[in-house]
N, C-alpha and C positions, 0 to 999 in steps of 0.2 A: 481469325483465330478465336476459336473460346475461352471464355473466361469461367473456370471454374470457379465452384459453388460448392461452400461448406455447411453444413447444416446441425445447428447448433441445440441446443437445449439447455434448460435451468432447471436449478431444483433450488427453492428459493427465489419466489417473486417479489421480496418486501421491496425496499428503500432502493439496493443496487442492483436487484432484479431488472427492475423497470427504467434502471438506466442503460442498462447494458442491452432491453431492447428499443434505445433511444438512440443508442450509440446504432446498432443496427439495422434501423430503419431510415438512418441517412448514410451512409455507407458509400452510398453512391459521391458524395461527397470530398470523399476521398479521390487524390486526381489521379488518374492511369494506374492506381491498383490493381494488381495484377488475380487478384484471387477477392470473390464475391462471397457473403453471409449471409444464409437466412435463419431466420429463428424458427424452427418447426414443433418445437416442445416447450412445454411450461407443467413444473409441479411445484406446488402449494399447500399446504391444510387449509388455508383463509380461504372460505368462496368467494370472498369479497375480491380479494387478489386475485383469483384464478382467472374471476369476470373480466377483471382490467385489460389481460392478454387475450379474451377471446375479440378484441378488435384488432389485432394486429393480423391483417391478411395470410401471412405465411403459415401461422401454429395453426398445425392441424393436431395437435394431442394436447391437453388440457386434464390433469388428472393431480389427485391425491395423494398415490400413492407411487414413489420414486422408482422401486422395480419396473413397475410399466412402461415409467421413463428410458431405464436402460435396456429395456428389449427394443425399441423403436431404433432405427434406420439413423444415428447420429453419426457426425466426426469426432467432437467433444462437447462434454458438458460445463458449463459455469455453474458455483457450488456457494452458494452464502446462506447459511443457515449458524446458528449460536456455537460457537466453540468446544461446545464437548458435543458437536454431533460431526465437526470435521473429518475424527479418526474414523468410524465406521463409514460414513458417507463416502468421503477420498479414496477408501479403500473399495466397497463397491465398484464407484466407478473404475477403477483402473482394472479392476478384475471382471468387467462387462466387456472390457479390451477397447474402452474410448479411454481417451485424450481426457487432459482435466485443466480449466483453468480454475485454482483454488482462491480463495477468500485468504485473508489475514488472522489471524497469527498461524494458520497451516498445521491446527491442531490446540489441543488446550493446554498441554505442556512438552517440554523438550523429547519426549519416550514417544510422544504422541507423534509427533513431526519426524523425527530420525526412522517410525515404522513408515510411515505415509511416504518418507525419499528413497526409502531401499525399497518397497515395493513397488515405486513407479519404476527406479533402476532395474531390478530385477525381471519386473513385465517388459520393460523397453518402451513406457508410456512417453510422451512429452508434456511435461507440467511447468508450470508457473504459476504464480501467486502473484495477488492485485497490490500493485501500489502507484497509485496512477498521477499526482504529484509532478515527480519528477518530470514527464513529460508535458509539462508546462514551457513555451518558449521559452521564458526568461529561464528557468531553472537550469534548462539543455544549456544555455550560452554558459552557465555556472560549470558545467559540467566540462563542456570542450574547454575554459577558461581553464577549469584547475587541470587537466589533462597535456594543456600546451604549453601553457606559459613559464617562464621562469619564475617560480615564485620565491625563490629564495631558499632560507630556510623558514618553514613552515611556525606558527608560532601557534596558532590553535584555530581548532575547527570546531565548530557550533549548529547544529541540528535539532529541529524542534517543531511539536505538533500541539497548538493549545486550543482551548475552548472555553467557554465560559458557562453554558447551560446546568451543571450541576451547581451550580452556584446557590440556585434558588433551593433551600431547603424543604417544600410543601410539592417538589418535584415529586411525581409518584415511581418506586422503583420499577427496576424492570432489568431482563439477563445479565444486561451487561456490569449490574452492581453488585453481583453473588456471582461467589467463586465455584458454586459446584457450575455454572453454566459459562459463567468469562474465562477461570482457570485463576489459581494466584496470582499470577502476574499482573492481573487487573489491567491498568490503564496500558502499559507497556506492553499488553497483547492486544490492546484495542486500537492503539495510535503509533504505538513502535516499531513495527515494520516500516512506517511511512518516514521517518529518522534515518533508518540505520541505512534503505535501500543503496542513495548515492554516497555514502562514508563506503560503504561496501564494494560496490562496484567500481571505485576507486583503489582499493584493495588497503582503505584504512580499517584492517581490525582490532579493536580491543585487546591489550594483551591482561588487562587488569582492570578492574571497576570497584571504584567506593560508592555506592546509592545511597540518596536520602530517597525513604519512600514515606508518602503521608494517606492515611485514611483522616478525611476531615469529617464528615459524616455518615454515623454508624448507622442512623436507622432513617428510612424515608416512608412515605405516606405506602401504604401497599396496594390502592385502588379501592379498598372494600369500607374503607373507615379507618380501619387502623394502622399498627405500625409494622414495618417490616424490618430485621437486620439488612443493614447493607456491608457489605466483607469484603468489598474489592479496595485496592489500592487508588485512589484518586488521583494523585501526581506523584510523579516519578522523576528526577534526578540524577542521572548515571554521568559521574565523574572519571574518564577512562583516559587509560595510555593506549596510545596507538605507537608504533616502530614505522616510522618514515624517513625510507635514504638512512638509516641506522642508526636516526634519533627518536628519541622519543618524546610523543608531541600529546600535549591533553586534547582532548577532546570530548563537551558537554553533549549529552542526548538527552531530552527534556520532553514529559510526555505530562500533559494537563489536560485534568478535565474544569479545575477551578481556576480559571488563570482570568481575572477579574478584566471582562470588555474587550476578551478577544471571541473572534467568532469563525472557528476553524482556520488558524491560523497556522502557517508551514513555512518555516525558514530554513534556511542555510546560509555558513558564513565560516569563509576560509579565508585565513590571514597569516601571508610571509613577510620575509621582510621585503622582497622586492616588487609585490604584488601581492592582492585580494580581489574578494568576491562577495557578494552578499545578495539577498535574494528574499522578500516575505511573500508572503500572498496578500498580504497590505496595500503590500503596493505590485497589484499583480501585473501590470505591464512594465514596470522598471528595475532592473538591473544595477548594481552599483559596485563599479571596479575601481582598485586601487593601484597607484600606484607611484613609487620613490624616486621622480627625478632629483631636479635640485630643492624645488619642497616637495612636500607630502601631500598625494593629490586625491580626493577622492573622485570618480565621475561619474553623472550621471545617463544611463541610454536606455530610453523607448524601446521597446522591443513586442514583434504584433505575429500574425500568425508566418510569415516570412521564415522564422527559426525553427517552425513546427518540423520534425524528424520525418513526416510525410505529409507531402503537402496535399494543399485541399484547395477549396473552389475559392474560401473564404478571401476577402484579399487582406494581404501583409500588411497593412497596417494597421489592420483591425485588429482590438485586445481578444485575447485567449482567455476564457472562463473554464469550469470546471468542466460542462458535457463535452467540451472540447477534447481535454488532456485525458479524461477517461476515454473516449475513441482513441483516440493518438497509442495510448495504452494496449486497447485490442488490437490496434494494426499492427505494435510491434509481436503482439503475441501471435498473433496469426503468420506475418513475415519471416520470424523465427522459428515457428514451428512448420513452414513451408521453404526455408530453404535460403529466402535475402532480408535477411536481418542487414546482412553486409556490416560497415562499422556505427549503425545506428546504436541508439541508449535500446537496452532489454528489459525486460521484466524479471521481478525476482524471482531466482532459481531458486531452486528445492536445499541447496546447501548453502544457500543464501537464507532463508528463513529456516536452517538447522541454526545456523549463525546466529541469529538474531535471538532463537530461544536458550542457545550456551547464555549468552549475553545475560536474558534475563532471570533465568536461573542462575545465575554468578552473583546478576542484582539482589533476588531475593536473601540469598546466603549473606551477602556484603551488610544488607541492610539489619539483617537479625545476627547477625554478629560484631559490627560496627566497627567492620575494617575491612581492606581492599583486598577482592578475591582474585585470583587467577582464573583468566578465561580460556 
């Protein structure tokens, strides 16, 4: 029997370009995968980037210019380019009649996203949007954990993406700290998709949010000598009521770029009273479930590539790192978008990051009026 073969293409070779032809060039990897990937396409403006792709055996197109990209022979495209080029990009592609896996925040504001999901709907495209996290073993175990267990009643749930690299002030700017290229939302469209993903797919959403937002640094070096504004939001805060079982339960989403001595850091942490869960990337192969017998018990469990949502060569008891869960990520996007997803964790949907921009436009409003909006 054959094994069918998809045949991919990027627009946008930088940072997650070149992961996502890292993720695809071990592919093989993956165990009894029923559908194969190559990468045949790569667009760029950086020659320097475009070079980096022309070693990868399979790309046979290498260009500058993204139209040439979507007349060539693809299934779909993967799309990371700066925030205010999502809307026109997104939309190309789905109207070349490929397939799109998009980048985060899925537009640079809520108007932006909401065109981008009715036109894939409308075309009949199948999309998703990267947030690759979640499929980290320990995380999945958080996720069946809050899915099965008895947890009680709910007492609050805690989601969170921090960093520390803006920290340094004499950092030189760059898109992601001006809002004509990040979007206002700033950091909560740079890090807040990767939050909200499993609150969401749990079907915790927000009925209301009060945000603290901070800009801590207005102006940074601009590369040339001098100075530059910097206008995005740098951490963010979102205070929200979630309706759980027909109570209403807080829930913190927490999106840092100054969060002193962390270094991409991603949590979760769900707490009832007869049961929790909790999860960093601190400690990324450990797990820590609770639970209320006659005392109050925390515990702690190892957990290795064994929990991976499709398994691989790797063995189970080896730790899961990042190029790991970003592949784990593609598989499920390709599994879903071919038919056996089955009950595995998915990528986020198209009304899944509409969700995630109500959210942070609810924030921004909450924050400059300095009370709790409805979402």
């Amino acid at each position: 029997m054959s094994i069918p073969t998809l045949k991919v293409g990027i627009i946008g070779g930088g940072l997650m370009g070149r992961e996502v032809a890292s993720a695809i060039g071990r592919w093989f990897s993956l165990l009894d995968f029923p559908v194969k990937l190559e990468l045949t396409a790569i667009c760029d403006l950086v020659e320097k980037t475009r070079d980096w792709f022309r070693q990868v055996p399979t790309v046979t197109l290498v260009t500058d210019d993204y139209h040439e990209l979507l007349r060539a022979d693809l299934d779909f495209v993967y799309v990371a380019v700066p925030h205010h080029l999502h809307e026109t990009l997104y939309l190309d592609v789905l109207r070349s009649g490929k397939d799109l896996f998009a980048e985060k925040p899925f537009g640079i504001n809520l108007a932006a996203a909401t065109k981008i999901r009715d036109t894939a709907r409308e075309l009949g495209r199948f999309v998703r949007c990267s947030s690759e996290f979640p499929f980290l073993p320990g995380v999945q175990k958080v996720w069946q954990f809050a899915r099965t267990a008895q947890l009680g009643h709910i007492l609050e749930i805690r989601s969170g993406f921090w960093h520390s690299s803006d920290l340094d002030p004499t950092k030189p700017i760059n898109w992601k700290r001006r809002n004509e290229f990040c979007g206002e939302i700033g950091v909560m469209g740079d890090l807040g998709m990767h939050t909200v993903h499993l609150p969401f797919r749990l079907g915790w959403r927000p009925k209301r949010v009060y945000a603290q937002l901070q800009k801590i640094y207005r102006e940074r070096p601009d590369g040339k000598g001098g100075m530059a504004v910097c206008d995005t939001w740098d951490n963010a805060q979102l205070h929200c009521d979630v309706e759980i079982a027909g109570e209403e339960v807080p829930m913190h989403i927490s999106t840092k770029r100054l969060a002193p001595s962390e270094m991409n850091t991603w949590f979760i942490e769900v707490l009832g009273t007869e049961r929790g869960a909790r999860f960093s990337t601190k400690e990324p192969k450990t797990v820590w479930t609770f639970e209320r017998r006659g005392e109050q018990v925390w515990q702690r469990t190892d957990v290795g590539h064994a929990l991976s949502a499709f398994p691989v060569v790797t063995g189970g008891i080896f730790e899961a790192g990042f190029s790991d869960c970003f592949q784990q990520m593609w598989a499920a996007f390709v599994a879903e978008r071919q038919g056996f997803l089955e009950n595995r964790f998915g990528c986020v949907t198209p009304d899944e990051a509409v969700a995630s921009h109500e959210l942070f436009a609810a924030a921004l409003q909450s924050h400059a009026e300095k009370r709790a909006i409805e979402v």
